[in-house]
C-alpha positions in Angstrom: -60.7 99.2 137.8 -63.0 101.9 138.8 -60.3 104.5 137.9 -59.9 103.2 134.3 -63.5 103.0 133.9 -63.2 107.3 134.8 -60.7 108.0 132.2 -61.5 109.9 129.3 -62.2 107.1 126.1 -59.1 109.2 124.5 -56.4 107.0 127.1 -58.5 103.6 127.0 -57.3 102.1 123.9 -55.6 103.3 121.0 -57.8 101.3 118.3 -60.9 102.0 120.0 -59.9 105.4 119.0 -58.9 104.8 115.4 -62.5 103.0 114.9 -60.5 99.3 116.3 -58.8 99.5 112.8 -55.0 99.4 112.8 -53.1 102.7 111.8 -51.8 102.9 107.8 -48.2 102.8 108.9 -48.0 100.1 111.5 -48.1 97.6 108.8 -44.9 99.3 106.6 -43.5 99.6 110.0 -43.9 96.1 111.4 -42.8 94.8 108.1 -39.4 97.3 108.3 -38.9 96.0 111.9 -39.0 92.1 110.4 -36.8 93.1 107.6 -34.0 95.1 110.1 -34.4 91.7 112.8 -34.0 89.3 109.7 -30.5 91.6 108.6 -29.3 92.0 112.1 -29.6 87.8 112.9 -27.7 87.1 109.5 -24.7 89.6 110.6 -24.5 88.0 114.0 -25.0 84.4 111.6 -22.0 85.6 109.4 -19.3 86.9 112.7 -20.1 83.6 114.5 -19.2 81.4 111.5 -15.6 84.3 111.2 -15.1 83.8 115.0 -15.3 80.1 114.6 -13.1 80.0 111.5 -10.8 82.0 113.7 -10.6 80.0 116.7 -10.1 76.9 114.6 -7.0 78.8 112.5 -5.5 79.8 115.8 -5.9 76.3 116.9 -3.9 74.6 114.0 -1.6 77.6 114.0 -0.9 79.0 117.5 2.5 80.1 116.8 1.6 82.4 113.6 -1.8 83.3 115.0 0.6 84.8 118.1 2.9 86.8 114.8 0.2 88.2 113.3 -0.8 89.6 116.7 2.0 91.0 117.5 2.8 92.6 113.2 -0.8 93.9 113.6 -0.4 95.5 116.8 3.0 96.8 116.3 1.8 98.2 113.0 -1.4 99.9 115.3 1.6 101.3 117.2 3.6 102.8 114.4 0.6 104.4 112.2 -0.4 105.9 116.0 2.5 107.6 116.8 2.3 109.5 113.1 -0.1 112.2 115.0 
């Protein structure tokens, strides 16, 4: 603890520094953080309910869940080979 107590006040704490008042921005930024957290959990919200919706369709429907496989990924094949 001695060593902290050498340091310059500059590398103690950053709101001793600014007075022990919080910067302008952190509040904007904190709020944009919340705002990008909320958007990111709904998009992982919204592809578990897809992936779920999928898994039950391929369920009920094995044998056309294994044809559209194979149309999509013969189609990948064709519109690849147009290089």
């Amino acid at each position: 603890m001695a060593a902290i107590d050498q340091m310059p006040t500059a590398y103690r704490d950053p709101d001793d520094a600014a007075g022990g008042t919080m910067p302008t921005g952190h509040f904007t930024r904190t709020t944009q953080d919340g705002e990008l957290l909320s958007r990111a959990r709904h998009a992982r919200d919204v592809g578990e309910r897809w992936a779920e919706r999928l898994r039950g369709t391929v369920r009920e429907n094995p044998l056309a869940a294994m044809a559209s496989a194979f149309a999509v990924g013969a189609l990948m094949v064709r519109l690849r080979g147009r290089d």
